[in-house]
N, C-alpha and C positions, 0 to 999 in steps of 0.2 A: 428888334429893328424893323424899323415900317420899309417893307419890301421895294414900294413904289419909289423911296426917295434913297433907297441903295445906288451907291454907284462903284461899281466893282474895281477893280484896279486896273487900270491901262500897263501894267506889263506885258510883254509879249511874248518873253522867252520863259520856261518854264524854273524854277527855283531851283540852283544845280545842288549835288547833295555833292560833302564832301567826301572823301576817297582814299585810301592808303594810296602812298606814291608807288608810281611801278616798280621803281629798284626794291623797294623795301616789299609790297602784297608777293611777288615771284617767288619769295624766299620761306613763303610761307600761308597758313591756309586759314588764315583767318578773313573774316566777309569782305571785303573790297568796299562797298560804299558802308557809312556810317549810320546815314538817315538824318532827317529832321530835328533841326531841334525847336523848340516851342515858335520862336520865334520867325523863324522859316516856313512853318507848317501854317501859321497865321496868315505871313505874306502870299504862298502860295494860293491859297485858300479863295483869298480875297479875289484873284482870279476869276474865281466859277462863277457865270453869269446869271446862275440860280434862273434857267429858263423855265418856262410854262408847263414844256412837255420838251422836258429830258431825253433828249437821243440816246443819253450815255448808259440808264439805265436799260433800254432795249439791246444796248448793246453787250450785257452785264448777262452771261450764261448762267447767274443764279441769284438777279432781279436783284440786287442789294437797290435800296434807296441813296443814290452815288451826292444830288444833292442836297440832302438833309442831311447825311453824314457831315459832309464838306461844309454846311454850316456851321455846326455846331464845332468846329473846329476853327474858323473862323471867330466866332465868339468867347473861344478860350474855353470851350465845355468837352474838353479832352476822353474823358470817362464816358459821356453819354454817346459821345461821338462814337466810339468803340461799342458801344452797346447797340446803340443804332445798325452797325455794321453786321452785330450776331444776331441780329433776327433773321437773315436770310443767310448771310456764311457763317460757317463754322470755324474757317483756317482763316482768321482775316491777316495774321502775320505770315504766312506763308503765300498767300497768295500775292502781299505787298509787294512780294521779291522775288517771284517766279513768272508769276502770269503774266504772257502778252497783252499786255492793255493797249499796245498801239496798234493791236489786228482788231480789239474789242473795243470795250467802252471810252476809252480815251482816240480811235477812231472814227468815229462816227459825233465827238463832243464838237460843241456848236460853234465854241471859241478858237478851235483850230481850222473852223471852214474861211475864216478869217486869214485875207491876205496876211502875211509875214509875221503870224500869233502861231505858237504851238498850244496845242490841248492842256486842260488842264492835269497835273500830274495825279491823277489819282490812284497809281499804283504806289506813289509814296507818300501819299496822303494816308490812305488805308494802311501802311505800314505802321507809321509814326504812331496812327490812333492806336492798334495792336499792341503795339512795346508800350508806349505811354503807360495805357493803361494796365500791362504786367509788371514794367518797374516802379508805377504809385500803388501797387497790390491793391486796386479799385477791383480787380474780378471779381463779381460775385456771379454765384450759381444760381439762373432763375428761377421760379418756379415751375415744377410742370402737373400737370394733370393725374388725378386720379389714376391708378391703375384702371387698364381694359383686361389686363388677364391672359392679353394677346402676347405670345412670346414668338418672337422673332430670331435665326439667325443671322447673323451679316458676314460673309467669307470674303475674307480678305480686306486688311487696315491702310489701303492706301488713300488715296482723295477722295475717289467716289463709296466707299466701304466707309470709312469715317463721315465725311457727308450723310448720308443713307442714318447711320446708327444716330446721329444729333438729332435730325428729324424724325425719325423714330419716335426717340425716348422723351423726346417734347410732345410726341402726341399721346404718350402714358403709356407707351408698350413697353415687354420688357423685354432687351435686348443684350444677345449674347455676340461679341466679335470675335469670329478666331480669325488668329493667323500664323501664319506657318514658320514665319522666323522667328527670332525668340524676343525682336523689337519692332511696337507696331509703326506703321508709317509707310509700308509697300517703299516704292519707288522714290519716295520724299526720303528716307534714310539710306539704301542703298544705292539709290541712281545719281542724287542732285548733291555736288561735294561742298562741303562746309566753308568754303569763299562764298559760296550762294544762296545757300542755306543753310545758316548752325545747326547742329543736329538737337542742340537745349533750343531751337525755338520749335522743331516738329513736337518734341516731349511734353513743351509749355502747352501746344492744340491739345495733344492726346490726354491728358490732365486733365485738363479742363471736359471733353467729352467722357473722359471717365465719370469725374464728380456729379455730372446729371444723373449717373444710373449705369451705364453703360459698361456691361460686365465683361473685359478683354480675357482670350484665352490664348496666349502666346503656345508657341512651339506645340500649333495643331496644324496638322497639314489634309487639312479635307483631301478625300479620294483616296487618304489610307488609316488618320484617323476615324474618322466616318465617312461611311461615302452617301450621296446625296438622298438617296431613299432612306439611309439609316434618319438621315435629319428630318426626314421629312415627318417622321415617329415621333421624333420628339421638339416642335416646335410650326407654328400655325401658318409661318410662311419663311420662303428663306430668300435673299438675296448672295448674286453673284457678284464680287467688284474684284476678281482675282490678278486682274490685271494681263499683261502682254506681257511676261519677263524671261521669254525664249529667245537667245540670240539666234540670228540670221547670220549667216557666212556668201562670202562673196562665189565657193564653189574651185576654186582657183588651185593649179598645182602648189606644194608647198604649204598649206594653212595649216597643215599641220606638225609643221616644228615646233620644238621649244622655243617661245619667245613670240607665239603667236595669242594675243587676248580676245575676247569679245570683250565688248565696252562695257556689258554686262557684268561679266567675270574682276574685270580692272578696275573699275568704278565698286561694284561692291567690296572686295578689299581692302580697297584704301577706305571707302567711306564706313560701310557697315563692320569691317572686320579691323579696322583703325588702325592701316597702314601710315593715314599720313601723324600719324602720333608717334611715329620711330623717333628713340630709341624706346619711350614709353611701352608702347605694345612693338613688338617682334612677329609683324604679321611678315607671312611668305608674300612676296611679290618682288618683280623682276623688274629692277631700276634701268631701263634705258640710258644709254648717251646721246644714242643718233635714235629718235623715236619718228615713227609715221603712224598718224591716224587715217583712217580710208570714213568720209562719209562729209555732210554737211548741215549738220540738223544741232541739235540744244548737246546733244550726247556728245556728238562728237566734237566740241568745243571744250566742254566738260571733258572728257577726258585730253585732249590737247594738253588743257591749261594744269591739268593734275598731274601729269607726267611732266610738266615744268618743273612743277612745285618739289619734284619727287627725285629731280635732281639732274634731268634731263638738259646735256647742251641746246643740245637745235630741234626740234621739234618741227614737223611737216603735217599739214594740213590736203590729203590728195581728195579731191571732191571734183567729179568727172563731166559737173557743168562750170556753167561763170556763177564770177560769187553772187550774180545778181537773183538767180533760182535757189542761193541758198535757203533752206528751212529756218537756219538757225534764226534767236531772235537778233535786232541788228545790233543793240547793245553789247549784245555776248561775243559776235563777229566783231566790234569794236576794240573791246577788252584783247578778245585774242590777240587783234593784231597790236594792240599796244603792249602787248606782254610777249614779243618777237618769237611769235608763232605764226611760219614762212606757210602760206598760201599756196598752193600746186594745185591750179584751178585748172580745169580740163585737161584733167589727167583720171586715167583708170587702171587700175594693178591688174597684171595679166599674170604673174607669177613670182612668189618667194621661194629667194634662193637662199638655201642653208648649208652649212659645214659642220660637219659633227653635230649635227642634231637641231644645233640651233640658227637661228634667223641671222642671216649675211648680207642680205640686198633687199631688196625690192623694185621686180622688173613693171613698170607704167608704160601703157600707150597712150598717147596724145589725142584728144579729142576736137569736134566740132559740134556744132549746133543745128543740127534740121531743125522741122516741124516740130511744133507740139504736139507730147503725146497726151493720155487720159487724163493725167495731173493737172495739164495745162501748162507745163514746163516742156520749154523745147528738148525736144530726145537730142541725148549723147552719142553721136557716129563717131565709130573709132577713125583714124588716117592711118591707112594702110602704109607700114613698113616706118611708123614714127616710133617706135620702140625705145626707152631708154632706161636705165639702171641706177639705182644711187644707194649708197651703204646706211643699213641701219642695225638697230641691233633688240629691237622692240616693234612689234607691229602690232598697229590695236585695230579692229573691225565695230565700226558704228556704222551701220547700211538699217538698223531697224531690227523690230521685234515681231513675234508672234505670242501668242496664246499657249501655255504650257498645258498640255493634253490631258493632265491629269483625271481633271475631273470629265471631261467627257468620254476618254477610255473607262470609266469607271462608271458610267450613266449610259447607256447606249441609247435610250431613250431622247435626251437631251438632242434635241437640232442643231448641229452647227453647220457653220459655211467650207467652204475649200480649204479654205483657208486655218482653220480652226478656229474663228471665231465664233459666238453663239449668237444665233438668230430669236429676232423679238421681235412682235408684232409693231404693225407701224403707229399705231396709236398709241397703247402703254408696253412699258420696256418689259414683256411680260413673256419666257422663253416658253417651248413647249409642253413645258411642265406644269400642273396643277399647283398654284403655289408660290411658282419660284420665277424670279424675277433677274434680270440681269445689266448691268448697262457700265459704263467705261472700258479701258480698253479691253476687255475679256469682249466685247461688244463690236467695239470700231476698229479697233487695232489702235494701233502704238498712237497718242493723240499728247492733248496737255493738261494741265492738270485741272484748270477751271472748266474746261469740257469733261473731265471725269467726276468734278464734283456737280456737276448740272445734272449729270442723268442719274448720280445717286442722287439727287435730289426730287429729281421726277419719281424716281421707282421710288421712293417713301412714300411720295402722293399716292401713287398708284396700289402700294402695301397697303397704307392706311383704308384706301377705299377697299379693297379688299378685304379687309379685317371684320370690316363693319359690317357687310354682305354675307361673310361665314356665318 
């Protein structure tokens, strides 16, 4: 098509995807939207104003080509469309259906700067091409490069550890993934439940980075399988992507009765240990009536909406600013609230009360708004003597993650922060170690998932240069 005499589509609103109805998606954990079908993904498409210099790709934490995919999707060229996508991402169906693309590339797209136009949809664009091309078995496995000889570890299979080993193994290195649960995927299999992501579409990525080369070694838990100098014996560089999957607790009397979860603990259950498959598997977890989640971020929606599904009457959402500082994405805060998941916005739990052991109440002070603090989120001041009580029988803690100590208890060498996360030079993601490189949330703390495969994607670059220099 001659570029100049394009005229793209005067719609404004973006192509809505179909949806399971709320009575029927509540009762069960299958994905909520559908996706594209040919014909959708065309109209959509036609959207993109195929600009000169693309905003949306500088907005894209690992540079994909947003308008040449989007063409060739537009022209009915589905397969190349999706290939297009895997030069630069590795998870391009994963990322269709998780990643904020309205804080990213679909913010800063040209056609949303446009009075009364939303951005072009390209987190469902990018989906569409993914499945497409897995349900026409179009995947092929590209070519890669001669052996270098150079052998690589990658610790830890979540965004940025799978990221990191794709580029790798395209650069002719050979690379070894462990990880420590007995299925790879980090946080993508146990964090994000299968309304959001099937757990056969994380399996469908890992497959595929399999079939380049990529040698996975489940049910290794670095720092006791080997610990970090033992690797460094047997391989020419290693990377860190172990992720942040230490829950946080609020501190607070009572957190520790029966009936008290981390979002961590409740979300892997259901998801990884395939609670919501009852009566199928008989995993142990503890079905709420009157459930409260404490937090307001992707997690704690997530689990909200899974303790629905799980059989929960009423459900409470306590998050101790307004919903306008929430984290969560807005869609998910959407969702929630159409799936009568009751909001208790400035409110904070000051104490759980229990009887025989287990959880009975949950005591909340009522909050305000000062100043912003470091986030840039105005701080939560408590209101002296606003105290009040409501009965529940499940309480889940989503306030955020840290860095699991393993491996740097076991490196003493290794630099990390206060916090325990590991420090890396400002220029390449390169920790204190000769070698050894680090970057997602083991790096930044608790983040998302397209910023955890950006920086394994940087430290490949920076492995590779490295390699070469040995």
């Amino acid at each position: 098509m001659n570029m100049e005499k394009r005229k793209p589509s005067k719609r404004k609103l973006k192509v809505e995807m179909q949806q399971q109805e709320i009575e029927v998606r509540i009762r069960n954990f299958n994905e909520v939207p559908f996706g594209y079908s040919e014909e959708q993904a065309i109209e959509e498409a036609k959207r993109c104003l195929q600009c000169k210099k693309p905003k949306c790709v500088e907005g894209c934490p690992v540079d994909v080509d947003i308008p040449a995919f989007i063409k060739l999707i537009e022209d009915g060229k589905f397969d190349k469309a999706a290939k297009k996508i895997k030069e630069k991402n590795s998870l391009p169906a994963i990322c269709g259906r998780v990643c904020p693309q309205e804080d990213q590339c679909e913010k800063v797209c040209i056609l949303g700067r446009k009075k009364e136009f939303e951005p072009v949809a390209i987190g469902r664009l990018e989906r569409f091409a993914a499945d497409w091309e897995a349900e026409h078995g179009t995947v092929k496995v590209p070519n890669t490069p001669p052996p270098t000889g150079k052998k690589v570890a990658v610790v830890g299979s979540g965004p940025a550890g799978l990221t990191c080993a794709f580029d790798l193994v395209k650069m002719g290195h050979q690379i070894t993934l462990f990880e420590s649960l007995h299925k790879a995927g980090g946080v993508l299999v146990y964090g994000i439940p299968e309304f959001r992501l099937p757990k056969k579409i994380v399996q469908r990525e890992v497959d595929y980075i399999r079939s380049l080369g990529v040698n996975l070694r489940v049910n290794s838990l670095i720092g006791k399988l080997y610990t970090i100098d033992e690797l460094k014996g047997k391989y020419d560089a290693i990377f860190l992507g172990t992720g942040a999957g230490l829950p946080m607790f609020l501190g607070i009397p009572g957190e520790n009765y029966n009936g008290v979860y981390s979002a961590n603990e409740f979300l892997t259950r259901s998801n990884l240990m395939k609670a919501y498959l009852f009566p199928e598997w008989d995993t142990p977890i503890k079905r709420g009536k009157k459930v409260a989640v404490v937090g307001g971020g992707n997690v704690a929606m997530d689990s909200a909406r899974t303790a629905l599904r799980l059989g929960a009457d009423e459900v409470y959402l306590v998050y101790r600013r307004s919903e306008k500082e929430m984290p969560a994405r807005i869609e998910e805060i959407e969702r929630a609230k159409e799936e009568g998941i009751k909001f208790m916005i400035l409110s904070n739990p000051v104490e759980v009360i229990g009887e025989n052991g287990w959880v009975k109440a949950l005591k909340c002070i009522k909050m305000e708004l000062g100043e912003p603090d470091e986030s840039g989120r105005r701080r939560p001041i408590p209101i002296p003597g606003s105290e009040f009580m409501f009965d529940i029988d499940l309480f889940i803690v989503a306030i955020g993650t840290r860095p699991n100590p393993l491996i740097s208890q076991t490196t003493p060498a290794l630099k990390t922060t206060k916090w325990g996360t590991i420090v890396v030079q400002e220029d390449v993601p390169k920790t204190s170690l000769d070698g050894v490189y680090a970057g997602g949330d083991i790096v930044t703390g608790a983040a998302t998932v397209i910023l955890a495969m950006g920086a394994g994607k940087e430290a490949a670059k920076a492995i590779d240069e490295y390699l070469k220099k040995k």
